[in-house]
N, C-alpha and C positions, 0 to 999 in steps of 0.2 A: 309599724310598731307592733309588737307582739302584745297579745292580748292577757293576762296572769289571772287568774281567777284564785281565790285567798277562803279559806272556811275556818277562818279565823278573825277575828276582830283589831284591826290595826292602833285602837287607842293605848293599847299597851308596847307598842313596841313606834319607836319614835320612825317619821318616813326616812328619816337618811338610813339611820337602819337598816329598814325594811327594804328600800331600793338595795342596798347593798348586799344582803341576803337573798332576793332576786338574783341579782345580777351572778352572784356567786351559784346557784342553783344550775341558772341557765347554761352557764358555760360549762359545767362541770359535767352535767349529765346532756350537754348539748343538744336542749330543748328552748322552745321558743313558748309553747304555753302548758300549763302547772298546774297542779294545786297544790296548796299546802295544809295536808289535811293532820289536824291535831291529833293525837295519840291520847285517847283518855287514860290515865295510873290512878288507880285510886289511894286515898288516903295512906290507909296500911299497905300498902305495895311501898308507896312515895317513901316511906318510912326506913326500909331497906337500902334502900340506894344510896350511893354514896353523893350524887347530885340532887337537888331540887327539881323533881319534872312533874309539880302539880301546877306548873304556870303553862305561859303559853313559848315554850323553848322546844317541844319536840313532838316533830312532825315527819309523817307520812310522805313521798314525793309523788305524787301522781301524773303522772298522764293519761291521755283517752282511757281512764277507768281502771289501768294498769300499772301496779306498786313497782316505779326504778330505784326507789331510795329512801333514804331516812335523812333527816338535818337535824341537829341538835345544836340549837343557840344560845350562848353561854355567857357569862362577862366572870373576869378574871382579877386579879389585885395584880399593879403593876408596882414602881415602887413609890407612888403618890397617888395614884388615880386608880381606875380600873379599866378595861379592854374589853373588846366587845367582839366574840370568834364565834365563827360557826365549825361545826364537823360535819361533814355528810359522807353517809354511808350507802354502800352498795347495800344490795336486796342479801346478800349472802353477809351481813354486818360487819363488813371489813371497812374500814376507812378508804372510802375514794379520794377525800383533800380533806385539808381543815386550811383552815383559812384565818386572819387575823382582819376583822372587819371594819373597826372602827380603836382607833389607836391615841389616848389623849393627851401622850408627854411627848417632848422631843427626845428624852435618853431614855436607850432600849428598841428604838424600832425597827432593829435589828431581824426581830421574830416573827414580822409582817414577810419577811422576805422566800417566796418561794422554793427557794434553795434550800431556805434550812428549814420549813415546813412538812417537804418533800417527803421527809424521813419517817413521817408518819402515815404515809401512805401504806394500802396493804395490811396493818395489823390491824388484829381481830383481836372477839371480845375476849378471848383466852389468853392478851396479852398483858407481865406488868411492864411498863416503859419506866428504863432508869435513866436519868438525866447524865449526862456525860460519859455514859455508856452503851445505851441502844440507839441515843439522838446527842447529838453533838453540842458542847456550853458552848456560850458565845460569848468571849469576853464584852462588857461596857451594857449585856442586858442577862445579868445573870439572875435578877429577880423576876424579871418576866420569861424568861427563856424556861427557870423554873417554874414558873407559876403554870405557863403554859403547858408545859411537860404533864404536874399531877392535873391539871383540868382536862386532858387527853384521857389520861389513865382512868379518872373519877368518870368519865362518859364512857370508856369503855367497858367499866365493872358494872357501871348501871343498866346499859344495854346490854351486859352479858346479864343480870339478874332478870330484866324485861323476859328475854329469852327464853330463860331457865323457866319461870312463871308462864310462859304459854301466851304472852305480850304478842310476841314478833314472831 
């Protein structure tokens, strides 16, 4: 069993969660041990952004001492509930995956599906993503498909401002 080492405090973030944010890490940058080292923003920074990153949602990817990435853990409005996704990012802040983590209705789960997640792979912080234009609607999850859509775009304006500020 691979051993994950966390510089972060897990009471805020539930363990199914956390396992799944894991598990999602792992395979993606295909590594077996981690950390996940928190991104300090300060207040007036946080202020700018078009996301909330003065919680514990975004982090560092380390290995043996050395930055492979970034994760940004998000939850999103589905059309009764809300969704729980990560993005991780290359070191060059491109989207490696984004992933749909944790999913709490049966209509919609459409957007959890690899295929049509895919499509945001590769863009960077210079992108805006329009919904049934750059990444394809989905009939029968057209609230979540968009939701997911501007919570892609709202993580990548934020870590493009990070950037811009001397962040990343």
């Amino acid at each position: 069993m691979a051993l994950l080492f966390f510089s972060f405090s897990v009471n805020k973030i539930s363990p199914r969660l956390q396992e799944k944010l894991n598990s999602a890490v792992q395979t993606t940058f295909e590594v077996e041990e981690f950390s996940l080292d928190l991104v300090s923003i300060s207040s007036s920074l946080n202020g700018k952004t078009a996301i909330e990153l003065g919680g514990e949602n975004f982090f560092k990817v380390v290995q043996n001492e050395k930055l492979i990435g970034y994760a940004y853990l998000g939850e999103a409005p589905s059309m009764k509930d809300v969704f729980d996704y990560v993005v991780l990012f290359n070191t060059d802040l491109s989207i490696k995956k984004s992933k749909v983590l944790i999913y709490r209705e049966n209509h919609g789960r459409q957007i959890g599906s690899q295929r049509w997640l895919k499509q945001f792979i590769g863009m960077g912080v210079d992108r805006v993503i329009r919904y049934g234009e750059d990444v394809d609607a989905i009939a029968g999850a057209t609230i979540s498909a968009k939701s997911m859509t501007k919570a892609v775009n709202d993580v990548l304006k934020s870590v493009g401002i990070l950037k811009s500020e001397g962040i990343l």
